[in-house]
C-alpha positions in Angstrom: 91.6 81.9 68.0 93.0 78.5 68.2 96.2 77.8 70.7 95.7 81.5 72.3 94.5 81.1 76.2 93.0 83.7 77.9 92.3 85.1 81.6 89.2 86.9 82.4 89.7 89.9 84.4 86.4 91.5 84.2 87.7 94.3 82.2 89.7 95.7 84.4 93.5 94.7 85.3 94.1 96.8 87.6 90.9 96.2 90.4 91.8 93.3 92.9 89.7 92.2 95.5 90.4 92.7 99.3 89.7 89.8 102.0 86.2 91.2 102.4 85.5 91.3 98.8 85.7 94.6 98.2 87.0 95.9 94.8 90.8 98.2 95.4 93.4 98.6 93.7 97.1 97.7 94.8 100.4 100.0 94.6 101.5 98.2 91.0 98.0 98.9 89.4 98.9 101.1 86.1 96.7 104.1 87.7 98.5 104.2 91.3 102.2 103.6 89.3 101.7 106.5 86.7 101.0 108.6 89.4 104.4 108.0 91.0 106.3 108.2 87.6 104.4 111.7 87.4 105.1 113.0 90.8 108.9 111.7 91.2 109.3 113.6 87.6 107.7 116.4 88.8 109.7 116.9 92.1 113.1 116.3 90.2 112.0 119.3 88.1 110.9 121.5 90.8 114.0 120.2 93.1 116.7 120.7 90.2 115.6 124.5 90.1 116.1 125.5 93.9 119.6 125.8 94.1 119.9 124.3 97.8 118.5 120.9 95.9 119.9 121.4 92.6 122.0 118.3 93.3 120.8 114.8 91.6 122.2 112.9 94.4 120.1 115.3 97.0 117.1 115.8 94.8 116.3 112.5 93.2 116.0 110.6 97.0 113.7 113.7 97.9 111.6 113.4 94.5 111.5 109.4 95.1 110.2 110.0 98.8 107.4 112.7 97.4 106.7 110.1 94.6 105.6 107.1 96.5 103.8 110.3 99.1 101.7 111.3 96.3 100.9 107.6 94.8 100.3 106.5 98.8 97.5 109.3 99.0 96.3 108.1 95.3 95.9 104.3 96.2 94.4 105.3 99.3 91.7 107.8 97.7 90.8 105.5 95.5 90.3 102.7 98.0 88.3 104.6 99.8 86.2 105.6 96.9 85.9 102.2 96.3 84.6 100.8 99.6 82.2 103.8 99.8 80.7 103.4 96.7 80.4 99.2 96.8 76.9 97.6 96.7 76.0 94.6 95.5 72.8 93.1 93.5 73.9 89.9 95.6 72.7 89.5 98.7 74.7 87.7 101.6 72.8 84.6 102.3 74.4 84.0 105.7 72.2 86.7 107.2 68.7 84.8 105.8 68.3 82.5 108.6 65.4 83.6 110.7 63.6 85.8 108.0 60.4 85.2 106.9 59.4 83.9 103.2 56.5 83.2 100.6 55.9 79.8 99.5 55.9 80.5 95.2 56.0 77.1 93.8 54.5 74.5 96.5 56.8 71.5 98.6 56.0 68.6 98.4 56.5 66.0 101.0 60.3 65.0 101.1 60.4 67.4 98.1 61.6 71.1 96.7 59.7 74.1 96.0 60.3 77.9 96.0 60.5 80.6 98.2 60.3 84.1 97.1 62.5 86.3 100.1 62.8 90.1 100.4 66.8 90.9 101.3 67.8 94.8 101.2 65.0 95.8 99.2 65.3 93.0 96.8 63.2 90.2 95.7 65.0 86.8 95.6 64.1 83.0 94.6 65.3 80.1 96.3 64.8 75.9 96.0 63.2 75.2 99.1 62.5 72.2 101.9 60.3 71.5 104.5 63.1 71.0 107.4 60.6 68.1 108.9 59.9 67.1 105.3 55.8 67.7 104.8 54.1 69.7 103.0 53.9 73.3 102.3 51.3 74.5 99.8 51.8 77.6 98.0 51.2 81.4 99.5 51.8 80.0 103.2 54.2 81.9 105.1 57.2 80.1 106.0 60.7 81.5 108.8 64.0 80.0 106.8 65.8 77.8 109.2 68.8 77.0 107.6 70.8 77.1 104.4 72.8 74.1 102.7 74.5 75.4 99.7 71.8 76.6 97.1 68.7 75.1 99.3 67.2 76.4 101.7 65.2 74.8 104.5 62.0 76.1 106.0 59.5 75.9 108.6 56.0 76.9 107.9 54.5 79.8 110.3 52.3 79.2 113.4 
């Protein structure tokens, strides 16, 4: 629709990401809020039918305080569940140098080709370089040396 503007959030609003890029949740996602709205109602009822709490100015801190208890152990579940469960069809490229690879598609000198890797039981594709700049033909063995953005540089085997 013309002069609407939208913000992907992958479908869910209420998944963050943490420094490591693990999916969470924060306290004011709608799940981890509902559950204190639902607790803190659920103490004031239980607290305004003891009569030593039967006071709104004594129950309502106490249900506030078992509130953001029950939400705390919520967000934290679900945290967990989260960086249990996380895997990744990505591999982390960082942790390629030094691993061995299969010329696909041959380099040519002071040129790119392809390099087929194995990374956490994956197969993976790669543009690839000769790091003294000759020639690689296809099927040789090669160790990956170095990575510079999407290309990756190679040495071929002894």
């Amino acid at each position: 629709m013309a002069g609407h503007d939208s913000v992907g959030t992958g479908g869910h609003a209420d998944a963050g990401f943490d420094s490591d890029g693990v999916p969470g949740i924060t306290f004011f996602s709608p799940v981890v809020l509902a559950t204190f709205v639902t607790a803190f109602g659920a103490f004031g009822l239980v607290f305004s039918e003891v009569k030593a709490t039967s006071s709104v100015w004594f129950n309502a801190p106490i249900s506030f305080v078992g509130g953001l208890g029950i939400a705390g152990v919520v967000l934290w579940l679900v945290n967990s569940i989260f960086r249990k469960t996380q895997s990744s069809s990505e591999g982390r490229v960082g942790k390629l140098v030094g691993q061995t690879a299969a010329i696909i598609s041959p380099i040519p000198e002071n040129g790119v080709g392809e390099i087929s890797y194995v990374q956490s039981g994956s197969r993976y594709t790669a543009p690839a370089r000769d790091e003294k700049g000759g020639a690689i033909a296809s099927g040789k063995t090669v160790k990956i040396t170095r990575i510079v953005g999407t290309q990756f540089y190679v040495e071929a085997g002894s």
